[in-house]
C-alpha positions as CSV (number, residue, x, y, z in Angstrom):
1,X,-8.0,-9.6,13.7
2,X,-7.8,-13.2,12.7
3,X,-7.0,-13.4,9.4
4,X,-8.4,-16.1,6.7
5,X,-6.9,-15.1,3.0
6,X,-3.7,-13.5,4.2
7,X,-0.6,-15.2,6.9
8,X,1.4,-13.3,8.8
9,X,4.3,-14.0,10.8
10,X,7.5,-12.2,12.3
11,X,11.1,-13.7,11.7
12,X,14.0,-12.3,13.9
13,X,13.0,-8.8,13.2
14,X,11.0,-9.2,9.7
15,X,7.4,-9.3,9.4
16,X,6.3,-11.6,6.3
17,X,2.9,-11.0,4.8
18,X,1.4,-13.3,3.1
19,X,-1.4,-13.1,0.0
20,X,-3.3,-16.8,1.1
21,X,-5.7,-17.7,-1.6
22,X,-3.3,-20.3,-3.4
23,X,-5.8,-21.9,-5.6
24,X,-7.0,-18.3,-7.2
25,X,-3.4,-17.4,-7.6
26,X,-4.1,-15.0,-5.0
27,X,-6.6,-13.0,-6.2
28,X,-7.4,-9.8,-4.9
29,X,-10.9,-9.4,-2.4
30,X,-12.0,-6.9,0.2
31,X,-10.9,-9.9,2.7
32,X,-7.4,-9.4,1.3
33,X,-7.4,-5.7,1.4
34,X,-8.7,-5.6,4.4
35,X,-6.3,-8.0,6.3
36,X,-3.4,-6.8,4.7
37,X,-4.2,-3.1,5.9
38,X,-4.8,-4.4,9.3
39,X,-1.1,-6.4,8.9
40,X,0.7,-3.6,8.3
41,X,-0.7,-1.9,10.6
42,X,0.3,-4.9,13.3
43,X,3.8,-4.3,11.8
44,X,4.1,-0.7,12.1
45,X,3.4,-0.7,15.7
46,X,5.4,-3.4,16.6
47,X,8.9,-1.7,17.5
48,X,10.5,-5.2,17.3
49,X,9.6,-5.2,13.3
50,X,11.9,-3.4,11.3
51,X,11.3,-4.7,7.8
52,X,7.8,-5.9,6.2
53,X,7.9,-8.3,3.1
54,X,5.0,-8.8,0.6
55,X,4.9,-12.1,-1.1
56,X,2.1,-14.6,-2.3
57,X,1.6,-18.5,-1.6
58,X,1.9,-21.1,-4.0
59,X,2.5,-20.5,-7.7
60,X,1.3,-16.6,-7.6
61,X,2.0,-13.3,-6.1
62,X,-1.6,-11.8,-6.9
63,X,-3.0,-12.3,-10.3
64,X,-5.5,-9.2,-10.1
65,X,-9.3,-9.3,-8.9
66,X,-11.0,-11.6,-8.5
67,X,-13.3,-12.7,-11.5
68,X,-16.4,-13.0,-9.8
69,X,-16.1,-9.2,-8.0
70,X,-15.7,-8.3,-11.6
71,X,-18.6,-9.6,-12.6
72,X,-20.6,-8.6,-10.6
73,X,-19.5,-4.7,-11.4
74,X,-19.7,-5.2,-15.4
75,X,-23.0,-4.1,-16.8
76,X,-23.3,-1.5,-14.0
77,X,-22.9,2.0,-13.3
78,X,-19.9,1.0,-10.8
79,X,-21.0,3.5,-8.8
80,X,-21.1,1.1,-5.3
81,X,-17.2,0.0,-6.3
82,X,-15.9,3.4,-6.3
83,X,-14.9,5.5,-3.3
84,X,-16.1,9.6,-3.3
85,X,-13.6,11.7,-4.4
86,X,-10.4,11.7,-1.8
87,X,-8.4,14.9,-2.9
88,X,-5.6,15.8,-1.4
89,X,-5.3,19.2,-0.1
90,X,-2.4,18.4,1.9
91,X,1.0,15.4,1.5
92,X,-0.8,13.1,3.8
93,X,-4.1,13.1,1.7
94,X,-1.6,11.0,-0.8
95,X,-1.4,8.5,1.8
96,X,-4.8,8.1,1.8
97,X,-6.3,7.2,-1.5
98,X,-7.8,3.9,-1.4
99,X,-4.6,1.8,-2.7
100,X,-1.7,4.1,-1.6
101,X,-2.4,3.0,1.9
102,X,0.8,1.1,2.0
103,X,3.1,4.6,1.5
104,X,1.8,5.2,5.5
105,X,3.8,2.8,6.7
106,X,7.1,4.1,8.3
107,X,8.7,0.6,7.9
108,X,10.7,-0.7,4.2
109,X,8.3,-2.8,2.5
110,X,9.5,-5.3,0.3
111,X,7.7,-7.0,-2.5
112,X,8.7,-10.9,-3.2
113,X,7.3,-11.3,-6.2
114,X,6.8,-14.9,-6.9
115,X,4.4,-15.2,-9.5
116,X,2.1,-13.8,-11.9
117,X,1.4,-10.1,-10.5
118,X,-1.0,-8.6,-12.8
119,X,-3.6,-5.8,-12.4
120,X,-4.0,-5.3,-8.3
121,X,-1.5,-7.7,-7.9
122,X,0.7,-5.2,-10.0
123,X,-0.5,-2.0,-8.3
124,X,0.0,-3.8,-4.8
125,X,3.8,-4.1,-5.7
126,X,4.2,-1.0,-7.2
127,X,3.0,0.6,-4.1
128,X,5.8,-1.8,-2.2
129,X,9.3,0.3,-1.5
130,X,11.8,-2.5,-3.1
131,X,10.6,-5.1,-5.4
132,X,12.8,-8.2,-5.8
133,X,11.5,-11.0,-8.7
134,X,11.5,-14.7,-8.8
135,X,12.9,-15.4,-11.9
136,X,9.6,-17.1,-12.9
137,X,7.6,-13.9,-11.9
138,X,5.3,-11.9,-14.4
139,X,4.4,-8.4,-14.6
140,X,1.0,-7.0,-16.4
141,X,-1.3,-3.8,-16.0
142,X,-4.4,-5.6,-17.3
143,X,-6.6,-2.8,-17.2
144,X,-6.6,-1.9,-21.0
145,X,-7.3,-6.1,-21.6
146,X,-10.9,-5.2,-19.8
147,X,-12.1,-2.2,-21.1
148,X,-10.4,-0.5,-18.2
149,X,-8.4,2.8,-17.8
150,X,-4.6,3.2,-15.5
151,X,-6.5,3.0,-11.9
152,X,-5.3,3.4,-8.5
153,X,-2.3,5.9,-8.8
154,X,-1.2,4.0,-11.7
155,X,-1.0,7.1,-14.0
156,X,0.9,8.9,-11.6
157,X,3.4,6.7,-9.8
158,X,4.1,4.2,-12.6
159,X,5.6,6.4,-15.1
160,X,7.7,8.4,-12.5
161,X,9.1,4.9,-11.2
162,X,9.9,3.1,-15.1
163,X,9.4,6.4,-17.1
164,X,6.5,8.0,-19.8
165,X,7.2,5.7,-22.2
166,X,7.8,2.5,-20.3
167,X,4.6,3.1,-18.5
168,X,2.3,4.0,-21.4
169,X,3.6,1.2,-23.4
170,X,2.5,-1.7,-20.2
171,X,-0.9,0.6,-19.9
172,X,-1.6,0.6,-23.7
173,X,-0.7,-2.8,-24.6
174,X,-1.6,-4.8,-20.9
175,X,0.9,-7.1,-22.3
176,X,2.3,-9.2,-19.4
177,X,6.3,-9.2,-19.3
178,X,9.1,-11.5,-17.7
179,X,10.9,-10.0,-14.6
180,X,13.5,-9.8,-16.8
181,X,12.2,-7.0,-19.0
182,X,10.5,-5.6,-15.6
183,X,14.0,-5.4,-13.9
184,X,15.3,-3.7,-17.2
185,X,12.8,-1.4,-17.1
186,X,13.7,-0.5,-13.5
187,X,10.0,-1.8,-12.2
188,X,12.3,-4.5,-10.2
189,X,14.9,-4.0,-8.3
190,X,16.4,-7.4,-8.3
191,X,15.9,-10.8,-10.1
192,X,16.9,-13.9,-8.4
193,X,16.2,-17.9,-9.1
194,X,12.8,-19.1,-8.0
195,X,13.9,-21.3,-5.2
196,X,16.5,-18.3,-4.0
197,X,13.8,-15.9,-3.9
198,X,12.6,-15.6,-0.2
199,X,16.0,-16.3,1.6
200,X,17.3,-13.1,-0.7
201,X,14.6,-11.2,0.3
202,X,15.2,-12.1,3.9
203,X,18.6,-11.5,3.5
204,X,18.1,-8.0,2.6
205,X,15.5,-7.1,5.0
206,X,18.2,-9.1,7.1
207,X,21.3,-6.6,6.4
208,X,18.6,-3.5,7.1
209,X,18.0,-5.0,10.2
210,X,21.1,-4.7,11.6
211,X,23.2,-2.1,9.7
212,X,20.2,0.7,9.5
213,X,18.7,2.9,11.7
214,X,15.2,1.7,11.8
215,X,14.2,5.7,12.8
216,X,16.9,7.3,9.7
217,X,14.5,4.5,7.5
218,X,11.5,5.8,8.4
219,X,12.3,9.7,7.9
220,X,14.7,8.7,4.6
221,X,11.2,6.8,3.5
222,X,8.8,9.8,4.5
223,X,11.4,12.3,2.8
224,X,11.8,10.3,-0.7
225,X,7.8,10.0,-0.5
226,X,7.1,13.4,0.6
227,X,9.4,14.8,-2.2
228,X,7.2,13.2,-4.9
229,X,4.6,16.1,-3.8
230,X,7.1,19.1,-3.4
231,X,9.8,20.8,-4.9
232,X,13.7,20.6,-4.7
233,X,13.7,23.7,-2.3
234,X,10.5,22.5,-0.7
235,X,12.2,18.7,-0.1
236,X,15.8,20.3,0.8
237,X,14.4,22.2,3.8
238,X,12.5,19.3,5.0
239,X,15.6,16.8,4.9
240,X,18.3,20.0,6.5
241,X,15.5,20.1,9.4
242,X,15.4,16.3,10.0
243,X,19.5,15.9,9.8
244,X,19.3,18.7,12.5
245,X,17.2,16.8,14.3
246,X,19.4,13.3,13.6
247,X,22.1,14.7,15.5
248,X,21.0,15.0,18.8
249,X,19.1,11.2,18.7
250,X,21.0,8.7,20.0
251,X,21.3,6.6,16.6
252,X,24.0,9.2,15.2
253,X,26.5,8.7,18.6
254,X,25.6,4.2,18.5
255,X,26.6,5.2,14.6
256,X,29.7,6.2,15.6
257,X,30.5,4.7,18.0
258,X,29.6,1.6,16.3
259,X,32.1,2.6,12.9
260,X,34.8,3.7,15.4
261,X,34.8,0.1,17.2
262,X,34.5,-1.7,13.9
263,X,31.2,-3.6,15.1
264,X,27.8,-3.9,14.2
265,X,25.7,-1.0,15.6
266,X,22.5,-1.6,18.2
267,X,19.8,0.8,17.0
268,X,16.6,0.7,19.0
269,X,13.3,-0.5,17.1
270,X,10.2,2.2,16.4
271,X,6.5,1.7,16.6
272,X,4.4,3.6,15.0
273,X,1.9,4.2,17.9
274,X,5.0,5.6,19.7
């Protein structure tokens, strides 16, 4: 796919995708969603990727909808906007709904929030695994602003990531916050100085890179996820099954080996299509 409002690139072993409609502050369209399914996608299968980051160009990460797709919904039904029902009737049904499609991905996916992230722009990060926050970056749920309700897995994954009342107060009020408050809410992982932002980032996914199994990621990320839908017994049999299953991969012996030698270990890369 060529893309035209997103950029994509791979560093060393980190794929940077990048919202691309500077002069809207990013706005979200169906182009955006679109490409930035089909780039993660590109990422997951390429088994020299083993970290994605999420940022936005210019002065915003993604300040929402865009206006005129808005517009052009209000004073309708909003029947042609909405998608029929996707329940789940099994875990990977969650993976599924229309905005949860980054949780598929068996990579860490790292927000860089560098701007105003409000609305979808908000829901795209929450939806990221780690969020780190320029120090100039803004936070806001919008919906409540337009006459709107919590949307896309809001409801459910916000307050279980910042807590009831955290959540309900962003939801209620739409007020937009600093990264500061974000970060002390836990919404943000990390805060860092504007200019700093992208070379921490890249540091981290950096450090992952080259300390982590890129295979112990992906089934510690599908465990953590999967557990959201379970119960303690439920998620404790899952994770005894995969350690089983770690110790006969070659990761555990490179592991350590690796610690035993006092170096830096050489795990192999995945792909999702493999």
């Amino acid at each position: 796919m060529n893309y035209e409002e997103i950029l994509y690139e791979v560093q060393d072993n980190t794929a940077v995708i990048t919202f691309n409609r500077p002069a809207r502050l990013n706005a979200w369209t169906k182009t955006i969603e679109n490409e930035y399914r089909d780039a993660l996608k590109r990422a997951d299968a390429d088994a020299g990727v083993r970290s994605i980051i999420l940022t936005g160009a210019g002065r915003g990460f993604c300040a929402g909808a865009d206006m005129a797709g808005l517009n052009s919904i209000a004073g309708s039904d909003g029947s042609s906007s909405v998608r029929p029902d996707e329940s789940a009737s099994s875990i990977e049904d969650n993976y599924n709904q229309h905005y949860s499609f980054p949780l598929s991905v068996h990579k860490p996916l790292l927000a860089a929030v560098n701007g105003p992230a409000v609305g979808l722009g908000f829901i795209a990060a929450m939806y990221c695994d780690v969020r780190f926050a320029s120090d100039q970056a803004r936070f806001g749920t919008g919906f409540a602003a337009l006459g709107l309700i919590a949307e896309h897995g809001i409801s459910w994954l916000l307050p279980r990531q910042i807590g009831m009342g955290n959540a309900l107060d962003l939801l209620y009020s739409a007020r937009v916050i600093p990264a500061q408050e974000a970060q002390a809410m836990g919404f943000v992982q990390r805060v860092v100085p504007h200019d700093e932002l992208m070379t921490a980032v890249k540091e981290y996914a950096q450090y992952l890179g080259t300390r982590s199994s890129p295979r112990a990621m992906s089934i510690i990320k599908r465990l953590v996820w999967d557990a959201q839908f379970t119960d303690l017994s439920t998620a404790t049999q899952a994770a005894n099954r995969e350690m089983v299953a770690c110790f006969g991969k070659p990761d555990f012996k490179e592991g350590l080996d690796a610690f035993a030698q006092k170096r830096s270990p050489n795990f192999a890369g995945i792909s999702a299509t493999s």
